[in-house]
N, C-alpha and C positions, 0 to 999 in steps of 0.2 A: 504493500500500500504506500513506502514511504516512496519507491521507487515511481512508483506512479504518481507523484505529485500531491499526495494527501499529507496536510500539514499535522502534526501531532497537538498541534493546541485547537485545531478547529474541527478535528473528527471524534465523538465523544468517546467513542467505542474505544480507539487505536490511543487513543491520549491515556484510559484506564490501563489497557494491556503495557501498555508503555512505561507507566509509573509504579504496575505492580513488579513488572518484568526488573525494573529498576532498584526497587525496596527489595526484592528477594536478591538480589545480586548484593546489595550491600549489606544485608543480615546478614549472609555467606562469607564476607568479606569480615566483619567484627564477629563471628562465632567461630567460623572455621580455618579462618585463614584460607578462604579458599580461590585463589588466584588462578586467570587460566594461561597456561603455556600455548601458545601455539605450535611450537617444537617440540612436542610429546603426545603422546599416545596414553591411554590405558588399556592396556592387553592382557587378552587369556596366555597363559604359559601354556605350550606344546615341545613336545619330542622330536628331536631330529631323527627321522625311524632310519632315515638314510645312512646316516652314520657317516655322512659327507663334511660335518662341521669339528673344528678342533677347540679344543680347551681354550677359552678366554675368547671364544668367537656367538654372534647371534645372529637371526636373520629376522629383518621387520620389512614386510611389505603392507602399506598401508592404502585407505582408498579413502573415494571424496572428494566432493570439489575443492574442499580445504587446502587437496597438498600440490595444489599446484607449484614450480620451482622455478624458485627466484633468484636474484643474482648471487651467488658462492654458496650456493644450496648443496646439500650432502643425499638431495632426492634426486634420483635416477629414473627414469622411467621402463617399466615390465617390458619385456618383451614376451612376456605371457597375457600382456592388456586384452581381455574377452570383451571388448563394447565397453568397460566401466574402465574411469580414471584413476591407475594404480601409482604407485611410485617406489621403491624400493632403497630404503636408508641403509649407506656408507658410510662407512667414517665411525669416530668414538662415541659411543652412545653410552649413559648411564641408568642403572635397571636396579629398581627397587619396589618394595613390595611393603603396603600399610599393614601391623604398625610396625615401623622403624624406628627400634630405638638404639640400637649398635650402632654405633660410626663404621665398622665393617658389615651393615647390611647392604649399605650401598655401591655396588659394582660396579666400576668403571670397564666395558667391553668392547669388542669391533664390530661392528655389525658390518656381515661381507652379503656378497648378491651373490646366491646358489642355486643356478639353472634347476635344481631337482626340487629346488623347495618351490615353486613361482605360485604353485597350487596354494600355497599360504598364505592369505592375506588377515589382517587385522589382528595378528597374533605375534605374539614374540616365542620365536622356534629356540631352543638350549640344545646345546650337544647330547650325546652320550659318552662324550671321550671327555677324561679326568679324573684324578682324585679325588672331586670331589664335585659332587652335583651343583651349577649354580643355583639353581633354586633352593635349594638346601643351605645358599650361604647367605640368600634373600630372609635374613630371617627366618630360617629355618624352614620354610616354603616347600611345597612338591607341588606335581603336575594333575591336581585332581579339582581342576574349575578355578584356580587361586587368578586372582587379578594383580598385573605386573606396571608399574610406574616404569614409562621410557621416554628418556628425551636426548634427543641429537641436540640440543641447543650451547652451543661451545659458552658461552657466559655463564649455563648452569652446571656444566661437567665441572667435577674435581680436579684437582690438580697429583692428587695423592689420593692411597685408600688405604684403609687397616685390614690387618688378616681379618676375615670374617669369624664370628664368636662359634664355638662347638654348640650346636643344638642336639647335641647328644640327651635325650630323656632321662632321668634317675628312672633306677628299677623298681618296679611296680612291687608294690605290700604281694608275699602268696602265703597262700594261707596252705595249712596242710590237712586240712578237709575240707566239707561241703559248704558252700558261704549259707549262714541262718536270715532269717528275715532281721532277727534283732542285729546281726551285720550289717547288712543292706541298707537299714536307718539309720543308724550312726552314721555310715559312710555320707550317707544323705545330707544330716544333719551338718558335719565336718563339713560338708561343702560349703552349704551356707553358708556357714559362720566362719570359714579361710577363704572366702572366695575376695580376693586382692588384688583382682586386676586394675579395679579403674582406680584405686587408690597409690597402686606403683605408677602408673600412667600417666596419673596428673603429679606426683612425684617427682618425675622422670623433666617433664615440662617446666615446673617449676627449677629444677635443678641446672635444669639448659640454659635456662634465661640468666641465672642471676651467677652460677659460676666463670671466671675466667675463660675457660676452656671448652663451655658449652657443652655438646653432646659428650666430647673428649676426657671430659674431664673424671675421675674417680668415683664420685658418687652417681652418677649418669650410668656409668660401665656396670656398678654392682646392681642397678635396678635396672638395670638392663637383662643383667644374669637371673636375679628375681623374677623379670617377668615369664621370663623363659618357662622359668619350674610353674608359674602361676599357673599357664598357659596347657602344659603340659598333668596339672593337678588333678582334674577329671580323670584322668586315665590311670595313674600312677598312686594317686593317692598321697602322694607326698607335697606339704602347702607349703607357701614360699613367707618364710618368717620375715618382717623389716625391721631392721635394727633400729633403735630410738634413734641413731645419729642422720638417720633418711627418712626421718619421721618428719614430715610437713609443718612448720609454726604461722608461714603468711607467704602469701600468694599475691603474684603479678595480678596488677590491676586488670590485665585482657583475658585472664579466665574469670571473671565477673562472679567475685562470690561473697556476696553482700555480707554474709552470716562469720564470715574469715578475717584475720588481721588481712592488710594487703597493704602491697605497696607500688610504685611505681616504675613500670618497666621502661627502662632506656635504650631497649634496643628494638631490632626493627619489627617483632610481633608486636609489641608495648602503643609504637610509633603507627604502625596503619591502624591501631584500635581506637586510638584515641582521634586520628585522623576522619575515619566515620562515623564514630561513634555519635555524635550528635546528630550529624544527615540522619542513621539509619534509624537513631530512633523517632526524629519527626517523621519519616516514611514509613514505618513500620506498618502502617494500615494504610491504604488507600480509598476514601471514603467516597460513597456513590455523590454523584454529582452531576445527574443527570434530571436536567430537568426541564418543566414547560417550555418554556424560555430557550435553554438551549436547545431542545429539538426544533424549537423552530429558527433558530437562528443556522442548526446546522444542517438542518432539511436541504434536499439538491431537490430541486423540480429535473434536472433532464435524468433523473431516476425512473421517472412514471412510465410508465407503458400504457398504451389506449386502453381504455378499458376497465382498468385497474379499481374502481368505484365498485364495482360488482361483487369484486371479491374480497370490500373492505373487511363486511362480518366473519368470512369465514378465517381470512388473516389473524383478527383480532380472538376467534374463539382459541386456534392453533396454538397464537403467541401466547397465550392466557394457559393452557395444558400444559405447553411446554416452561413457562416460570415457575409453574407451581411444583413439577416435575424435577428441575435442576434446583428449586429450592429446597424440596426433601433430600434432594444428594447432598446437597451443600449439609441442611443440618445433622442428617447424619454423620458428615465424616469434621463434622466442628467446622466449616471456613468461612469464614465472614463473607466476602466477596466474589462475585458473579466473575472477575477477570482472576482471581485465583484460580477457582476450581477450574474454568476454561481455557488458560495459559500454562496450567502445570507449576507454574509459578507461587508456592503454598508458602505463605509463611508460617502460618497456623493452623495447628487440628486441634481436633481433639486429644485428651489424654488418654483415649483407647487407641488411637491410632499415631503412626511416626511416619512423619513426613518422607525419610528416606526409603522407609517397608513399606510402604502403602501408597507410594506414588502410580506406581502401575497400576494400582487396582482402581481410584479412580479416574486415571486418563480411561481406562476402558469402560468405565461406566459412562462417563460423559460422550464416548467413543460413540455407546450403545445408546442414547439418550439421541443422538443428533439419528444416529442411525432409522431410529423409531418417529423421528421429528419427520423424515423425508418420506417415509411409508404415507403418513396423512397428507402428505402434496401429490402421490402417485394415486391413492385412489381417487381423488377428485380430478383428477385429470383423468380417471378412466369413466365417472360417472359423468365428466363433461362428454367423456367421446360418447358416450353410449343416449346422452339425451341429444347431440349432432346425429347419430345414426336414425335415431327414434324419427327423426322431423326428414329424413329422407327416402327410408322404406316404408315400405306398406307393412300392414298391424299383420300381417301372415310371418316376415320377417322377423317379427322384434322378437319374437319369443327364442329365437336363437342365438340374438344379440344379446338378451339381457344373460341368457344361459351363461355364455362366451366372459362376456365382460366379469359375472360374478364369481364362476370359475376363479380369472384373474387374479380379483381380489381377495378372494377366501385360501388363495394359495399364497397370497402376500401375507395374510392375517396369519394361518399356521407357521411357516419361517420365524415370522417376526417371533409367537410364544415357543416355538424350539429354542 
């Protein structure tokens, strides 16, 4: 729409999308640090079955309009290109995998162009030759769906890397008989009450920010080791103890936790929090502002079509079904706003659902929603044709037509409840 000349302060619709697209962008920006690369990928980990790749080598062939290559670009173009735009990254690329908290999880590798891989797109391919698995030095990682951080961009490559940490698991508790129930709840219990991750996590974060040496530094590396066993506790049984001296007393002001000592972060998490921090919370909602006045201000007459008066009522019945329809989605899944639910763009749910795990589920219902919106514009268009046919044949006819046309519609109507 922009590209076509619709100004975003004078189309109401595009100016909401626009503003919520904007407040979620910048909530993203002061909660998660979430910044976009355009020189990286996030990719599934796959097997080199070929066995064509060597120790300390990757292969990324990526698609999309996105990668098209621009000047001192490390994108190559396929020669396996099937009709879609592929490109194929050369050169140093570094490969990490969420959560990273070893300074040696992150891998500095070559990513080479391998004629047998071309079949590969939007994946980062690992050898099977080495010592030792990369994905296994990715934080401990293997090749069963795990998602892989890559980026060719030379400003964020390392200069240096650390050996990667041993994810070697501690040995599992066995027992030498049959496990009882009253095992089973204990073990249960234990869980609950050692379950340490997100408090070595935010730990770990805190320790980053305010030490010297950052990830590097010694108390970084032991909760690093911690998370490990944390991570590993479900299975093994064994929980990851934290020493009082890695015990948390105050927190950087950009992990926002009102209930905590805190203090002021000076480096550059600290600095983009405080940077949007006030934009994102005057934006944090995007409030309707649609109204008499503006619709008629932003009304286009060369919209109409001849005609169009006929089918004011039945427009206004549709549009009326379909508000009442996306406003039960909306209260269902908690979201304030009509350009939320519609744009994907959520800031807010409810607290049965998370915005992360639940995003697909309602893009598909709204998916379903527009889907079921356009069934009631086809059957009036079939009960138009059928009242044009009615005024052309003779009454021997119509009883075939009406047959025909309801047919039609009664096989549009079952679809629709499958």
């Amino acid at each position: 729409m922009l590209l076509c000349g619709y100004k975003p302060d004078c189309e109401p619709f595009l100016s909401m999308m626009l503003q919520t697209f904007r407040a979620a962008k910048l909530l993203e920006l002061r909660t998660k640090t979430r910044i976009f690369v355009p020189k990286g990928r996030a990719m599934m980990g796959c097997l080199d079955e070929t066995r064509t790749m060597e120790y300390g080598q990757v292969f990324v062939q990526i698609s999309g309009a996105g990668c098209m290559p621009s000047c001192g670009s490390s994108l190559v173009p396929s020669s396996s290109d099937l009709g879609q735009r592929t490109r194929i990254v050369e050169g140093t690329v570094v490969v990490a995998k969420n959560p990273c908290l070893h300074p040696g999880d992150v891998r500095v590798l070559r990513a080479v162009n391998v004629p047998a891989l071309h079949h590969m797109v939007d994946c980062v391919v690992f050898p099977q030759k080495g010592m030792r698995p990369h994905p296994n030095e990715c934080s401990g990682s293997d090749l069963d769906g795990d998602i892989y951080f890559v980026c060719w961009d030379p400003d964020l490559i390392p200069t240096g890397q650390m050996e990667p940490m041993d994810y070697t698991a501690a040995r599992s508790i066995e027992l030498d008989h049959d496990v009882t129930i009253e095992e089973t709840t204990e073990y249960f219990t234990n869980y609950i009450v050692n379950d340490s991750l997100g408090i070595i996590a935010n730990a770990h974060t805190v320790f980053a920010d305010r030490e010297p040496l950052k990830a590097r530094s010694n108390p970084c590396i032991e909760l690093a080791r911690l998370f490990s066993i944390a991570v590993d506790f479900p299975k093994t049984g064994v929980p990851a103890e934290i020493p009082p001296h890695l015990r948390v007393k105050e927190y950087p002001d950009f992990m926002e936790k009102p209930d905590k000592p805190t203090f002021v972060s000076e480096h550059v998490i600290g600095k983009l929090f405080r940077a949007v921090k006030d934009i994102s919370l005057s934006s944090s909602s995007v409030k309707p502002f649609f109204t008499r006045e503006v619709a008629r201000k932003s009304y286009d007459p060369d919209m109409e079509v001849d005609g169009f008066e006929d089918y004011i009522d039945s427009a206004f019945d549709y549009k009326t079904e379909y508000d009442f329809k996306l406003r039960n989605l909306m209260d269902y899944y908690g979201i304030k706003t009509e350009a939320e639910i519609l744009s994907g763009s959520i800031i807010k749910m409810s607290r049965t659902f998370d915005r992360r795990r639940d995003a697909e589920a309602v893009g598909l219902a709204v998916r379903s929603l527009r889907k079921e919106a356009r069934t009631w514009f086809n059957r009036s268009f079939q009960i138009l044709k059928l009242m044009m046919c009615m005024q052309k044949h003779q009454h021997g006819t119509m009883l075939l037509i009406i047959i025909d046309i309801g047919a039609v519609i009664m096989k549009d109507w079952i679809g629709n409840i499958s």
